[in-house]
N, C-alpha and C positions, 0 to 999 in steps of 0.2 A: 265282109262278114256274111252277108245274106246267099253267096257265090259258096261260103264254106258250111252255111247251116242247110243248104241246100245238098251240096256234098255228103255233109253225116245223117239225112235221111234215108239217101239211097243207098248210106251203110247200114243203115239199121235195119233196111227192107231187104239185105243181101246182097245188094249189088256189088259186087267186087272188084268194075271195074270206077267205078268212082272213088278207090283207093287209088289207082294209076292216077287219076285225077289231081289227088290230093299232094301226090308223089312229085308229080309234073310241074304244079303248081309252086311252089317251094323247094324242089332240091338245087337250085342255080344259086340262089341264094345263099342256104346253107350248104353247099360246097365252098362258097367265095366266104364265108365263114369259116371253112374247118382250113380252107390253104390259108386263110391269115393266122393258124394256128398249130399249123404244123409243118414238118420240115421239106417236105415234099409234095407232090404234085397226087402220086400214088399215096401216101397216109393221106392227103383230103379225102380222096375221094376215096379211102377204106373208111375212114371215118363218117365221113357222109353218109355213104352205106350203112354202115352200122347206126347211126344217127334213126334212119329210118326203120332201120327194124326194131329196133327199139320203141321206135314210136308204138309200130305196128301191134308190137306184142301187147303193148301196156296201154293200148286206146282205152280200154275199159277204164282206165284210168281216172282216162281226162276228164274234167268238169268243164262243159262245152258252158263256158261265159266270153265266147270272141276273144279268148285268147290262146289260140291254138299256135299262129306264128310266134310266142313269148316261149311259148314251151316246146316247141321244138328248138328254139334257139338254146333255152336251157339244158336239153337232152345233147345238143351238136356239142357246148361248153363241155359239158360231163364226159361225153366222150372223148374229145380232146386231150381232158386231164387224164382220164385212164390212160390215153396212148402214152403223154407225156411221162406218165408215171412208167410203164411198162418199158421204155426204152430210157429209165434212167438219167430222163434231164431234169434240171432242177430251174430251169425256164426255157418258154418256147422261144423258137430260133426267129432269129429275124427275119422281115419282108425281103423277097431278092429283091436287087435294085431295078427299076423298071427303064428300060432301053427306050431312049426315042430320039428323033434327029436335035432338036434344041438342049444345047449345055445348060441354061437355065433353068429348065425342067425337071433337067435330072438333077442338077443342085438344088433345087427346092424338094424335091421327092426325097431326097438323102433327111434333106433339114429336118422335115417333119416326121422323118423314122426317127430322126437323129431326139427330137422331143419327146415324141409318143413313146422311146422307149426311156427317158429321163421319169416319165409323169410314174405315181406309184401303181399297181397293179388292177388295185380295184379301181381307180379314176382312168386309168388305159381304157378297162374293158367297157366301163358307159360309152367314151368317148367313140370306140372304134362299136359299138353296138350302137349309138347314135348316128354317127353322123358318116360312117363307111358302109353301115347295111342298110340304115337309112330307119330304123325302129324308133318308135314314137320313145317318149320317156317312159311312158307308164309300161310299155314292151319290157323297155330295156329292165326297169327295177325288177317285173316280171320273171323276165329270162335269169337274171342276177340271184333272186329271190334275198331282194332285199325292200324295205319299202321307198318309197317313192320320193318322199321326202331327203333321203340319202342317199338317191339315185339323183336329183334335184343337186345336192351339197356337193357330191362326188365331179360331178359336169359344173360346175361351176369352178370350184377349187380348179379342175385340170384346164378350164379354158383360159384359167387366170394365169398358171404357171404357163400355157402356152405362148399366150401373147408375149410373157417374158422370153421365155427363148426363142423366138420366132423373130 
């Protein structure tokens, strides 16, 4: 937080390269964001893009209370669903399967697509905003914009149906 309140002073004072800062700092993330949410490799990383100009336009926005990573994650989700929306899917496509030498791994990789896409929508996206980007709770209800407490019920409900199919 004090690395990002640092950052939005030398925005205020005009520095414009402590935007590439902020850019740098956050887009790896939300890229491995927008590919868990879109069909391809190229819409991540258009979205992503766009994720960020979005931001950029609408900083004046923001209400700089240290949660700046919630809201971009919120702006990546949004964009997402316009893609989603604009090419016609009525859900996003699944993770590809991930290649590696052990058959175990890739059978457990399957299993827990094979859950995460069992669980319902809003308890998917805590789970995969918790514990695959790695977002505190209070991030995640953030980013979600919902409160916290139902971000709280939603992560719980979904770890419970997990441990059932798992």
């Amino acid at each position: 937080m004090l690395r990002e309140d640092e950052i939005f002073k030398r925005l205020d004072g005009g520095d414009l390269t402590a935007l590439d800062e902020l850019v740098r700092a956050y887009y790896p993330e939300i890229l491995r964001y927008c590919r868990r949410h879109t069909g391809d490799e190229q819409s991540a990383e258009d979205a992503a893009q766009e994720t960020f100009c979005k931001a950029v336009r609408h900083l004046d926005a923001y209400v700089r209370r240290g949660k700046f990573r919630a809201w971009l994650y919120k702006i990546a989700a949004n964009t997402c669903a316009d893609l989603w929306r604009a090419n016609r899917r009525t859900e996003p496509p699944g993770e590809e399967a991930y290649v590696e030498a052990g058959f175990e791994r890739i059978e457990l990789a399957q299993d827990i697509k094979a859950a995460l896409t069992a669980l319902p929508e809003a308890q998917r996206e805590v789970v995969l905003l918790r514990y695959m980007h790695g977002l505190k709770l209070r991030e995640c209800a953030d980013a979600l914009g919902i409160p916290l407490r139902t971000a709280q019920s939603r992560e719980r409900a979904a770890l419970r149906t997990l441990r059932k199919l798992l």
